[in-house]
PDB file of N, CA, C and O in Angstrom:
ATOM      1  N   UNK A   1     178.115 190.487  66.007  1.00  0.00           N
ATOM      2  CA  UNK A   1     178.153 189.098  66.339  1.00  0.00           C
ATOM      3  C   UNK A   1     177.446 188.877  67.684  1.00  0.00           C
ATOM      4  O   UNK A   1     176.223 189.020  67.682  1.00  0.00           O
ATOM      5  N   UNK A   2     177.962 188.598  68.654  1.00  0.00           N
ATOM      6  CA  UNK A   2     177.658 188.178  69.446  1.00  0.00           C
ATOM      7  C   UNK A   2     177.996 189.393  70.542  1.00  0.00           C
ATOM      8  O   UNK A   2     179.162 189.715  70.768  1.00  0.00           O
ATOM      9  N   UNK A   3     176.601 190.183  71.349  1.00  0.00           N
ATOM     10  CA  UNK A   3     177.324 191.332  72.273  1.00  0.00           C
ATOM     11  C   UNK A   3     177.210 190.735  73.726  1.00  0.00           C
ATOM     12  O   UNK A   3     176.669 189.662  73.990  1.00  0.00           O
ATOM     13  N   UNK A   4     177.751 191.516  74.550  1.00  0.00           N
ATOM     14  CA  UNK A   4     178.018 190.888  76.099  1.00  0.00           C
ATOM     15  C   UNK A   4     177.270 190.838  76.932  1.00  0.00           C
ATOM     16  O   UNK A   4     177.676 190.755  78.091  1.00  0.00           O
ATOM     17  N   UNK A   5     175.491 190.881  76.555  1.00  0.00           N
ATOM     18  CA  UNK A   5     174.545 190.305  77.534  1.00  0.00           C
ATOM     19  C   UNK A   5     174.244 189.350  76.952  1.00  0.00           C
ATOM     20  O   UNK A   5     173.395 188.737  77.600  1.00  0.00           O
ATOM     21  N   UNK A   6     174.650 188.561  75.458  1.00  0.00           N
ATOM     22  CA  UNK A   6     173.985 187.651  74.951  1.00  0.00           C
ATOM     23  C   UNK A   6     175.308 186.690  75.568  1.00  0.00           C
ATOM     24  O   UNK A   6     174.943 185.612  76.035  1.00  0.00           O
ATOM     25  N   UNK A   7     176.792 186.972  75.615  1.00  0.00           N
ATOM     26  CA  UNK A   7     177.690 186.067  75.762  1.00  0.00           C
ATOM     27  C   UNK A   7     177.470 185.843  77.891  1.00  0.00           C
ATOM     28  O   UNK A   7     178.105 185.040  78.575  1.00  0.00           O
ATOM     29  N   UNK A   8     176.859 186.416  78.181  1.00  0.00           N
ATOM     30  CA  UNK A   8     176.859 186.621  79.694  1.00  0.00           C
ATOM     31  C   UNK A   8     175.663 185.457  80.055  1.00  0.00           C
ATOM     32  O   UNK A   8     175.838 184.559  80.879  1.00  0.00           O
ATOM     33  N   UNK A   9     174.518 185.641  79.336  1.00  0.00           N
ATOM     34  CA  UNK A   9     173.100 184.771  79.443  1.00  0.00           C
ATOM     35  C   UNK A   9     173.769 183.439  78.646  1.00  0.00           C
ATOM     36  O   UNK A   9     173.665 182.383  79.270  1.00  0.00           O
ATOM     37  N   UNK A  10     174.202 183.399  77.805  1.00  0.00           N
ATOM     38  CA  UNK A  10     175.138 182.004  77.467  1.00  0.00           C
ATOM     39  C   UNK A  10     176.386 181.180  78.266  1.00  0.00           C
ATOM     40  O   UNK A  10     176.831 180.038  78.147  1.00  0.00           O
ATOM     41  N   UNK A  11     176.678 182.156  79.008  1.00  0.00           N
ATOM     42  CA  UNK A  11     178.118 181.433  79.977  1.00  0.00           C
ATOM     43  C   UNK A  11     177.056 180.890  81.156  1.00  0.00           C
ATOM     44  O   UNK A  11     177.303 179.824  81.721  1.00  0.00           O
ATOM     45  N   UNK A  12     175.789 181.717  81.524  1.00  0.00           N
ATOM     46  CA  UNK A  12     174.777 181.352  82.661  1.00  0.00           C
ATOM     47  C   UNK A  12     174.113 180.226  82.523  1.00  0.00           C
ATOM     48  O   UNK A  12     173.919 179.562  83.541  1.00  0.00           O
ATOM     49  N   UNK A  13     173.606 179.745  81.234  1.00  0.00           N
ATOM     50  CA  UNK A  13     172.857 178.987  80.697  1.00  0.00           C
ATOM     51  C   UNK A  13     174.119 177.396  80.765  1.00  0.00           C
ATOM     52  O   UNK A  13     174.017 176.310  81.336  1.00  0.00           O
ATOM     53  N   UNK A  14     175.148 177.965  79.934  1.00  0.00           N
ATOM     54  CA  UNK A  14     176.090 176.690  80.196  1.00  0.00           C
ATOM     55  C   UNK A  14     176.304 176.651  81.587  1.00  0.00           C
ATOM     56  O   UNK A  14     175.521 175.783  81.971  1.00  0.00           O
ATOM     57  N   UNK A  15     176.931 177.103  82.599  1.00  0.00           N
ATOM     58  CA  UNK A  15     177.221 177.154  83.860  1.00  0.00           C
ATOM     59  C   UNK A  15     175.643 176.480  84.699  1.00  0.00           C
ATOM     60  O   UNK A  15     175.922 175.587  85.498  1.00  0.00           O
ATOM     61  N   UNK A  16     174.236 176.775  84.609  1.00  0.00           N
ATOM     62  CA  UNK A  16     173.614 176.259  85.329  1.00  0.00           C
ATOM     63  C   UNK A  16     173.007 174.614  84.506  1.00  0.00           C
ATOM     64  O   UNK A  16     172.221 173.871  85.094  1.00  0.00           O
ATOM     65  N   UNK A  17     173.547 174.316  83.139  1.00  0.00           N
ATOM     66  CA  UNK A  17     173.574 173.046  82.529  1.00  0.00           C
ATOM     67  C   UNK A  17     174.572 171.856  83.228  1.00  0.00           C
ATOM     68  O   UNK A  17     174.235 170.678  83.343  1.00  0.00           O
ATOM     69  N   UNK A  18     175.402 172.217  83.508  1.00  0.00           N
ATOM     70  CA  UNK A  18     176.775 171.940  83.962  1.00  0.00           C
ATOM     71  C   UNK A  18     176.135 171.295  85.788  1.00  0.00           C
ATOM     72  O   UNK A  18     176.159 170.118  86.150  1.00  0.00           O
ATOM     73  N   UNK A  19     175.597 172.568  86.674  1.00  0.00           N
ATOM     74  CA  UNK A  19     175.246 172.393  88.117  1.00  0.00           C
ATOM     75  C   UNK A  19     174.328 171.487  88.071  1.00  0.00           C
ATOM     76  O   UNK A  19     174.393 170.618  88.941  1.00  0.00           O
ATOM     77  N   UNK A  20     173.448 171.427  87.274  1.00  0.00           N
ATOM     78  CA  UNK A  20     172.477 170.472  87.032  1.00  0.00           C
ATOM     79  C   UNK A  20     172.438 169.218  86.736  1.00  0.00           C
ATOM     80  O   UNK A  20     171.534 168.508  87.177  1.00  0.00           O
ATOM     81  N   UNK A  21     173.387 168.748  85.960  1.00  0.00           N
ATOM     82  CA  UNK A  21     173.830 167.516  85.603  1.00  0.00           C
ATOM     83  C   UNK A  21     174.717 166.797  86.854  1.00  0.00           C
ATOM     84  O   UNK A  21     174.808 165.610  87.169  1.00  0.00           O
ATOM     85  N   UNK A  22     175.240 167.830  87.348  1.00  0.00           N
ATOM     86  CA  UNK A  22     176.223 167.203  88.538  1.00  0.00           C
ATOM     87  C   UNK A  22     175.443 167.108  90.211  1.00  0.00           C
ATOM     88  O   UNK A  22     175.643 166.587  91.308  1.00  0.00           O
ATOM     89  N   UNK A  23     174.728 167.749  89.705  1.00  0.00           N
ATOM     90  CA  UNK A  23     173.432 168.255  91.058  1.00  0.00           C
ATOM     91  C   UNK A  23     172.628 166.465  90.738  1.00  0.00           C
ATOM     92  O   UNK A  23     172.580 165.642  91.653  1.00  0.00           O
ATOM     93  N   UNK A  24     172.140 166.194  89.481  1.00  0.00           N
ATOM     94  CA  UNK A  24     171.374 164.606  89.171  1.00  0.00           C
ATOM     95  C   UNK A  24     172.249 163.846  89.257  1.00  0.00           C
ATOM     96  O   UNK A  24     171.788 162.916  89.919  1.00  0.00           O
ATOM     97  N   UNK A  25     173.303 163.622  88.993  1.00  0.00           N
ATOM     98  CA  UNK A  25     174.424 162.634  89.490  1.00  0.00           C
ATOM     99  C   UNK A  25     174.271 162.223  91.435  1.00  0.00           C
ATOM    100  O   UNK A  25     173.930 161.193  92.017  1.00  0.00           O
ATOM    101  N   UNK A  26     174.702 163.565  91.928  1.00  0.00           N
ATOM    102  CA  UNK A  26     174.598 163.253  93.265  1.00  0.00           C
ATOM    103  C   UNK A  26     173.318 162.997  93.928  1.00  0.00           C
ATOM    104  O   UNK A  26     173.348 162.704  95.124  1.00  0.00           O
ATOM    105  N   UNK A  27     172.309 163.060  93.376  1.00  0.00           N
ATOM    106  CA  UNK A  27     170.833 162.611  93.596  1.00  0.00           C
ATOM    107  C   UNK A  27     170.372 161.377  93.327  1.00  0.00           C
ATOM    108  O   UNK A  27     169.494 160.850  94.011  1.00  0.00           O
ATOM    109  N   UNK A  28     171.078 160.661  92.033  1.00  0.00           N
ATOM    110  CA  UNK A  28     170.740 159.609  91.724  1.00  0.00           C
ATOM    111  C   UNK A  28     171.991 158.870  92.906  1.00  0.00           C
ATOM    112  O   UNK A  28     171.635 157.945  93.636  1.00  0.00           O
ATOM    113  N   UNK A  29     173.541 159.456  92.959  1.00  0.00           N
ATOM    114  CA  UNK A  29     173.979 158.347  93.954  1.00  0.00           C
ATOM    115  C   UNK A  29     173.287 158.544  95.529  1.00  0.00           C
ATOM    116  O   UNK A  29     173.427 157.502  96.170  1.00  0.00           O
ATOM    117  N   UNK A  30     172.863 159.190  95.992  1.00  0.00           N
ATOM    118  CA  UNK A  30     172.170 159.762  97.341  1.00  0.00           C
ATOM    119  C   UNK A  30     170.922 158.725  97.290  1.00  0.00           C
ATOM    120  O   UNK A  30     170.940 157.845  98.150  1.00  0.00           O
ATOM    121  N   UNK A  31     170.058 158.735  96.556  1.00  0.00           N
ATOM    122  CA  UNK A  31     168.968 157.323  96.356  1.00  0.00           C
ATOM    123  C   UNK A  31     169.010 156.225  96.428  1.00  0.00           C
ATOM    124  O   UNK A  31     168.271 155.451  97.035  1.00  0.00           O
ATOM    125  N   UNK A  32     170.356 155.946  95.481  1.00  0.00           N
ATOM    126  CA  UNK A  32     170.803 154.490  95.187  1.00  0.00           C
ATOM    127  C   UNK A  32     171.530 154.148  96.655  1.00  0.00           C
ATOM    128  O   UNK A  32     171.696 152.965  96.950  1.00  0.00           O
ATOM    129  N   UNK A  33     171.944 155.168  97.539  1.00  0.00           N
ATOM    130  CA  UNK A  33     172.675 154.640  99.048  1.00  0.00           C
ATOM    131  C   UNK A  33     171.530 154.752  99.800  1.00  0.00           C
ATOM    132  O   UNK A  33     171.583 153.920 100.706  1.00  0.00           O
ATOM    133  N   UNK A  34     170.593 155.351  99.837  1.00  0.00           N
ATOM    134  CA  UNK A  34     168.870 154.757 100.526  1.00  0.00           C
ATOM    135  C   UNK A  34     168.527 153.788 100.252  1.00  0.00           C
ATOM    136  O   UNK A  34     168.321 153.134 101.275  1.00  0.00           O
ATOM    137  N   UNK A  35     168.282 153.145  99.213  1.00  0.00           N
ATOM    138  CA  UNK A  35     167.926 152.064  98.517  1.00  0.00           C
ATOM    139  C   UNK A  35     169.004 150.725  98.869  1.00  0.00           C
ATOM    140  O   UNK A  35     168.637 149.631  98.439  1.00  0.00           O
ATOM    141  N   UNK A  36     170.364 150.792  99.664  1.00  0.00           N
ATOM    142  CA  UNK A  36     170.656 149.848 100.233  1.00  0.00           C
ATOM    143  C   UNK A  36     170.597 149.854 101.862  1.00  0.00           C
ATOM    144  O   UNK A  36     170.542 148.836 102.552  1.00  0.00           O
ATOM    145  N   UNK A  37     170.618 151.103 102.313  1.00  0.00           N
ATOM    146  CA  UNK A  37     170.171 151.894 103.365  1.00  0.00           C
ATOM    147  C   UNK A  37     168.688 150.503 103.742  1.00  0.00           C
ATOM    148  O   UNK A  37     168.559 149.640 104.610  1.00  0.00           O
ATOM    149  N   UNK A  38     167.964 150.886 102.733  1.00  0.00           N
ATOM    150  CA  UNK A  38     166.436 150.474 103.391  1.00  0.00           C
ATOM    151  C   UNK A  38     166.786 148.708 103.294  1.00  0.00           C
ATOM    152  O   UNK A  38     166.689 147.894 104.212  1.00  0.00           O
ATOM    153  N   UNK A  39     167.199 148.469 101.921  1.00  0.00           N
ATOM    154  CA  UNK A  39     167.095 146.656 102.180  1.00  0.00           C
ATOM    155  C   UNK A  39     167.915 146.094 103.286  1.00  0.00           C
ATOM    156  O   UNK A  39     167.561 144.980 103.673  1.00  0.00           O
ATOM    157  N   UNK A  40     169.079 146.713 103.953  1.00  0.00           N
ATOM    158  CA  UNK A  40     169.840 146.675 105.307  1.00  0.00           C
ATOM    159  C   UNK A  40     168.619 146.798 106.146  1.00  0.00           C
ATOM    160  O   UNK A  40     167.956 145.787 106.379  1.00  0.00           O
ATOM    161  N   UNK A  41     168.254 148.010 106.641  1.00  0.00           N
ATOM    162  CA  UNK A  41     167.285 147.829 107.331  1.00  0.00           C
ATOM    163  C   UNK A  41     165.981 146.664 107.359  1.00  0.00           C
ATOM    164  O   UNK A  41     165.553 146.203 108.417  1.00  0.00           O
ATOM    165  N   UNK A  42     165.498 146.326 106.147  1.00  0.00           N
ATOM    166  CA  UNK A  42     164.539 145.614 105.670  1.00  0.00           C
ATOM    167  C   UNK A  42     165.443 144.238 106.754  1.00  0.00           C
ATOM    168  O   UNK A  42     164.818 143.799 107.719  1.00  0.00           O
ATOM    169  N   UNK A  43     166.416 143.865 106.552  1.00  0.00           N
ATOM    170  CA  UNK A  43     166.880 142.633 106.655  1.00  0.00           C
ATOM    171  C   UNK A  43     167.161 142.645 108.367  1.00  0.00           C
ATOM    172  O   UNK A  43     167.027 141.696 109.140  1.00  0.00           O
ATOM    173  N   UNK A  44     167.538 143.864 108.636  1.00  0.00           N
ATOM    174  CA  UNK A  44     167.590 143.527 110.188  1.00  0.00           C
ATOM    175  C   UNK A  44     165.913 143.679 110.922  1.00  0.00           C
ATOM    176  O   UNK A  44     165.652 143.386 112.089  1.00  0.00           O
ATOM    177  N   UNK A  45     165.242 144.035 110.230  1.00  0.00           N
ATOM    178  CA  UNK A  45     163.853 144.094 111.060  1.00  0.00           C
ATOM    179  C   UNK A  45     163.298 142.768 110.607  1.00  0.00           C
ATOM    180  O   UNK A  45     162.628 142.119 111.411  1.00  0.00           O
ATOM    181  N   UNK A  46     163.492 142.352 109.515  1.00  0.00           N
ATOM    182  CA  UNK A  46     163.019 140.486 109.320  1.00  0.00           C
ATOM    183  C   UNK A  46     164.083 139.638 110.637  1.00  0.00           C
ATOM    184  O   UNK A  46     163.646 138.612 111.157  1.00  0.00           O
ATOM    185  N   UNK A  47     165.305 140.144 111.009  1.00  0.00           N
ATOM    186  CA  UNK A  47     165.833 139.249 111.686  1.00  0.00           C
ATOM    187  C   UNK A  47     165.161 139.648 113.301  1.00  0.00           C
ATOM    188  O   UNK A  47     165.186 138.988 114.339  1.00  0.00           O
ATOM    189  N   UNK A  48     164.702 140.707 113.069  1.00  0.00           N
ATOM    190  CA  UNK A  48     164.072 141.184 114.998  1.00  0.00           C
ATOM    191  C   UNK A  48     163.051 140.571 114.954  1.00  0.00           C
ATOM    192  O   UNK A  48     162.743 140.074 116.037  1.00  0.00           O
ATOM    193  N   UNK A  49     161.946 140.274 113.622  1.00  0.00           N
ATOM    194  CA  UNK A  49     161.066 139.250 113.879  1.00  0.00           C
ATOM    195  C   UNK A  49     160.779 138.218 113.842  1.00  0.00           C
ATOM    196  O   UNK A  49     159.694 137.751 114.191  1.00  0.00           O
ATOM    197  N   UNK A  50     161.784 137.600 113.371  1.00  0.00           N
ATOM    198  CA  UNK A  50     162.428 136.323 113.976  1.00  0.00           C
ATOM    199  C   UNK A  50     162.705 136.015 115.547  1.00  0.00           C
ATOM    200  O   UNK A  50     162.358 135.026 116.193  1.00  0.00           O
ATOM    201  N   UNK A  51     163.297 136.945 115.888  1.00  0.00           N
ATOM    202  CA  UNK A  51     164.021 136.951 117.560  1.00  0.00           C
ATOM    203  C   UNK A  51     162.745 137.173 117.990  1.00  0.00           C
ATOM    204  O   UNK A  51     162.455 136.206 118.696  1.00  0.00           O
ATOM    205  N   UNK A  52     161.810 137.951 117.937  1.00  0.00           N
ATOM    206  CA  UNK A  52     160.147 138.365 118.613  1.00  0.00           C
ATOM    207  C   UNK A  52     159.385 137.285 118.678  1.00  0.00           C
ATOM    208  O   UNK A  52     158.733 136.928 119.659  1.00  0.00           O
ATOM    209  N   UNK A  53     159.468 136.653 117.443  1.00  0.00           N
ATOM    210  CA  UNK A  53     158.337 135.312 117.140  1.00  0.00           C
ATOM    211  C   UNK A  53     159.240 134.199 118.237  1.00  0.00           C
ATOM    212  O   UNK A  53     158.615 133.590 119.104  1.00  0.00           O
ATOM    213  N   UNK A  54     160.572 134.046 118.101  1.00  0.00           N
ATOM    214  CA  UNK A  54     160.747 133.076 119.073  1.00  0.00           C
ATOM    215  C   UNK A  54     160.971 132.629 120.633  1.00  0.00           C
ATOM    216  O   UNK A  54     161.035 131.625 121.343  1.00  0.00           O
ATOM    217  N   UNK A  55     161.082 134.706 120.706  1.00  0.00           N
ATOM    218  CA  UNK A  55     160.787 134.855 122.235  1.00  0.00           C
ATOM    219  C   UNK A  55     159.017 134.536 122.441  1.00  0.00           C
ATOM    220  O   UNK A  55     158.776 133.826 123.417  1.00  0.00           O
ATOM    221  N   UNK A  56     157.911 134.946 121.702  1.00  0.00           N
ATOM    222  CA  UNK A  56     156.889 135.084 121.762  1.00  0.00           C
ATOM    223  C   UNK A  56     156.186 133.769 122.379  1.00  0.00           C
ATOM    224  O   UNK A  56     155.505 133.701 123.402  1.00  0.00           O
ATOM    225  N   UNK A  57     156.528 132.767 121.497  1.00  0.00           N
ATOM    226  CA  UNK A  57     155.892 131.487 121.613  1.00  0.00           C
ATOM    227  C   UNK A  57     156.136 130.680 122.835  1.00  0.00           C
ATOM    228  O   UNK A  57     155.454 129.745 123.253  1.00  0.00           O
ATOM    229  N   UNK A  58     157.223 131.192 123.345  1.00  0.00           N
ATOM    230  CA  UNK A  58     157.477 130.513 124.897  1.00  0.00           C
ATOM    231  C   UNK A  58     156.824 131.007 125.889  1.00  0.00           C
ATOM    232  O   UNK A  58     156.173 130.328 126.684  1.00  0.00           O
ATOM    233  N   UNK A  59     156.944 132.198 125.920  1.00  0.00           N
ATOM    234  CA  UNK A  59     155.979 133.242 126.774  1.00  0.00           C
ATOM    235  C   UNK A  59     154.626 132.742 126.697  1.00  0.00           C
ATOM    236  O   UNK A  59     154.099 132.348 127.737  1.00  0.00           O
ATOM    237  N   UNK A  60     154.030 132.706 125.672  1.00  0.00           N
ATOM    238  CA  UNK A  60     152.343 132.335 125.095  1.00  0.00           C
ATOM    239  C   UNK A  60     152.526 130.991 125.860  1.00  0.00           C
ATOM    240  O   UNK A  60     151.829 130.832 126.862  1.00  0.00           O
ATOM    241  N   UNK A  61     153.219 130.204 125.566  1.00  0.00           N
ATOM    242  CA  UNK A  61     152.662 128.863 126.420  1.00  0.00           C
ATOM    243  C   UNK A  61     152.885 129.306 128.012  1.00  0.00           C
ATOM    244  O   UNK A  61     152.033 129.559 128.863  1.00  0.00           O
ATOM    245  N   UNK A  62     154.120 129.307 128.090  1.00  0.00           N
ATOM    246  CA  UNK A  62     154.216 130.143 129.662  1.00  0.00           C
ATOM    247  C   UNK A  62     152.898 130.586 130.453  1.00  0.00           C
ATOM    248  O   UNK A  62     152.556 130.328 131.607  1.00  0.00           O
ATOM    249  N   UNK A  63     152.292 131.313 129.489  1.00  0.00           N
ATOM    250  CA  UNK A  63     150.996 132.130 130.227  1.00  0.00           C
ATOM    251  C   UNK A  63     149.970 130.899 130.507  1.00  0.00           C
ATOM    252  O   UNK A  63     149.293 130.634 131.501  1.00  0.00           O
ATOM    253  N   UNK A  64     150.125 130.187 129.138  1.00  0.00           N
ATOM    254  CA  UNK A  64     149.203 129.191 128.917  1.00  0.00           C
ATOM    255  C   UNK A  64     149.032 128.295 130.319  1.00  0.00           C
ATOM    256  O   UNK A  64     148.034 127.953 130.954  1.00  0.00           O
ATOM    257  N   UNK A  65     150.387 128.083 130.501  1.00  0.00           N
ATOM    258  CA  UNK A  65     150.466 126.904 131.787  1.00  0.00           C
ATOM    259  C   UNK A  65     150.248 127.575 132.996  1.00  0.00           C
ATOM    260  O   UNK A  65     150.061 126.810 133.941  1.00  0.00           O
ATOM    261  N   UNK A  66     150.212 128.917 133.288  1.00  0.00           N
ATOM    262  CA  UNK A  66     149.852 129.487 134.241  1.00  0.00           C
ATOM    263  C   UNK A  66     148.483 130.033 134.507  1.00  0.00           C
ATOM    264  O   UNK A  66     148.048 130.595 135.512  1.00  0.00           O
ATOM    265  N   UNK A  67     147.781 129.672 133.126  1.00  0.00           N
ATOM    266  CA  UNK A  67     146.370 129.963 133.563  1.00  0.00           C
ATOM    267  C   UNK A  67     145.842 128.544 133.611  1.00  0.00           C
ATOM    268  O   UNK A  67     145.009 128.366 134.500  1.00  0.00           O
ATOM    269  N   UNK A  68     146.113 127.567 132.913  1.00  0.00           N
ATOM    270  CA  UNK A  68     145.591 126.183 133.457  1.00  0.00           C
ATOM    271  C   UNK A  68     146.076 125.938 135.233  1.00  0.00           C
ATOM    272  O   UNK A  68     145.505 125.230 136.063  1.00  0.00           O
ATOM    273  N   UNK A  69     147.362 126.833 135.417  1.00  0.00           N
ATOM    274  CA  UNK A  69     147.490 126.213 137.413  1.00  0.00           C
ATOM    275  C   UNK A  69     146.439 127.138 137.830  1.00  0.00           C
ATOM    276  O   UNK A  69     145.865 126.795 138.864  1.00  0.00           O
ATOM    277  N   UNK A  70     146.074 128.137 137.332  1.00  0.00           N
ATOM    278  CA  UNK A  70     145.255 128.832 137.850  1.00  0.00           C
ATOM    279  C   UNK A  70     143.984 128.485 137.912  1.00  0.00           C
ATOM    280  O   UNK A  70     143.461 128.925 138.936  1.00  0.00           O
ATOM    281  N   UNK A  71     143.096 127.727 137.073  1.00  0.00           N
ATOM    282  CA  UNK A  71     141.843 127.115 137.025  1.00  0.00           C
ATOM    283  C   UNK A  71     141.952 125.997 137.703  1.00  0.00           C
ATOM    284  O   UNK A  71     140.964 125.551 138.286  1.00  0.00           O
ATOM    285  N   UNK A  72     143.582 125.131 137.763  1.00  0.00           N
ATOM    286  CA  UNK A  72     143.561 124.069 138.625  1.00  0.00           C
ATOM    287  C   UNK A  72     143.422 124.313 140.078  1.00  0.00           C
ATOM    288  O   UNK A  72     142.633 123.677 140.778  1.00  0.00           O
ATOM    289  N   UNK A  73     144.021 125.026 140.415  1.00  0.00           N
ATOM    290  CA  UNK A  73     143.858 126.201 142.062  1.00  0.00           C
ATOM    291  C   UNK A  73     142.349 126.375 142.386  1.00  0.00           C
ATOM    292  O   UNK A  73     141.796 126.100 143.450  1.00  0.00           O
ATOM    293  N   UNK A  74     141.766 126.914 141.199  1.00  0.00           N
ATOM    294  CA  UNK A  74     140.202 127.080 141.473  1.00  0.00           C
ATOM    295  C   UNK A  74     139.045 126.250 141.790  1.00  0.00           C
ATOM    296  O   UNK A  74     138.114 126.580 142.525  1.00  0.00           O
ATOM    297  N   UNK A  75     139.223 124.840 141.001  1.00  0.00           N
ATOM    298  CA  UNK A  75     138.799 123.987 140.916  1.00  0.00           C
ATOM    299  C   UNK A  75     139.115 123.172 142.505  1.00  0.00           C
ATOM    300  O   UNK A  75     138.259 122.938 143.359  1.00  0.00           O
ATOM    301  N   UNK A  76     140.238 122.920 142.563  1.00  0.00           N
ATOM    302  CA  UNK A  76     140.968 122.763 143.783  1.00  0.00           C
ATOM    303  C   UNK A  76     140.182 123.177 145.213  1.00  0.00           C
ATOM    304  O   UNK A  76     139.821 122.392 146.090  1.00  0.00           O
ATOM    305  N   UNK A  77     140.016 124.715 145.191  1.00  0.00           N
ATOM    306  CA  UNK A  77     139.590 125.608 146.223  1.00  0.00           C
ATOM    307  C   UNK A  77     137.908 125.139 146.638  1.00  0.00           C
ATOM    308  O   UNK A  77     137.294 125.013 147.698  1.00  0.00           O
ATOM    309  N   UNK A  78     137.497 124.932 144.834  1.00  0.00           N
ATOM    310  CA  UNK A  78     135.888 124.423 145.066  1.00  0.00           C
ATOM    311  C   UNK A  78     135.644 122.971 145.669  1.00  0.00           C
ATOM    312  O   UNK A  78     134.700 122.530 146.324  1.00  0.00           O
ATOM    313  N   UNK A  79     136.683 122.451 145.273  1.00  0.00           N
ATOM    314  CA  UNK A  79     136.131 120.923 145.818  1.00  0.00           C
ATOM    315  C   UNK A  79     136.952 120.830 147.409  1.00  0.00           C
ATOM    316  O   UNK A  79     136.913 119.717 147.933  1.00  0.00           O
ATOM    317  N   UNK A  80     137.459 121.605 147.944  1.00  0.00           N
ATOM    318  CA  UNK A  80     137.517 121.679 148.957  1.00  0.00           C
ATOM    319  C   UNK A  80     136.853 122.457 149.895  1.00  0.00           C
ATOM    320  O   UNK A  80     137.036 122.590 151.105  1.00  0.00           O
ATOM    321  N   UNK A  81     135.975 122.996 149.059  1.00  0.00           N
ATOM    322  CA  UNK A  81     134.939 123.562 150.215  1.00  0.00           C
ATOM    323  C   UNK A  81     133.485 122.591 149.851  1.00  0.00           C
ATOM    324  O   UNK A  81     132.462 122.788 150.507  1.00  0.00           O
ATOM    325  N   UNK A  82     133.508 122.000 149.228  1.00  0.00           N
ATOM    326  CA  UNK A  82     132.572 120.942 148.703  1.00  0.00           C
ATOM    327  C   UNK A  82     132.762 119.437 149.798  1.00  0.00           C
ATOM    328  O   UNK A  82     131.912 118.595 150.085  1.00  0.00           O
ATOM    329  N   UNK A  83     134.042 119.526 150.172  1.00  0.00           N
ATOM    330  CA  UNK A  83     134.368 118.405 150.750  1.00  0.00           C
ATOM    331  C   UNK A  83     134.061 118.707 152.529  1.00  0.00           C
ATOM    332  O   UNK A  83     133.899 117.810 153.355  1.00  0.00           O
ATOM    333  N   UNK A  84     134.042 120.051 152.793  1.00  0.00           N
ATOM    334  CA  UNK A  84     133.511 120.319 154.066  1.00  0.00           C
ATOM    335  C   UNK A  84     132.150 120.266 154.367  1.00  0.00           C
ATOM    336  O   UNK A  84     131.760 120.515 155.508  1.00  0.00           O
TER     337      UNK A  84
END
């Protein structure tokens, strides 16, 4: 019938069927917790660029108005040596 390297390579064969199936289980749940892992992440880096874009735009004018005092200064400087 059946001798004891054939029942030995059969208990191996079931035994690494068995690790395998339970080995893809914990792979597929290990993915599926990346996969909320990343849309968490996804959602807090849409909310940092939100906070970036609305720090951004104040700053940008900020600069803005400080390079118009700055050409006004210049302009300023010229017509006062224009006026001497």
């Amino acid at each position: 019938m059946i001798d004891t390297v054939q029942a030995v390579l059969l208990f191996v064969i079931v035994l690494l069927a068995i690790l395998f199936t339970v080995l893809g289980v914990q792979v597929f749940f290990i993915l599926k917790d990346l996969r909320v892992t990343l849309q968490k992440t996804n959602i807090i880096l849409d909310d940092v660029e939100k906070i970036t874009d609305g720090i951004a735009e104040p700053v940008a004018s900020l600069s803005n108005f400080l390079q118009g005092a700055r050409s006004m200064s210049t302009v300023a400087k010229l017509l006062s040596i224009f006026k001497k």
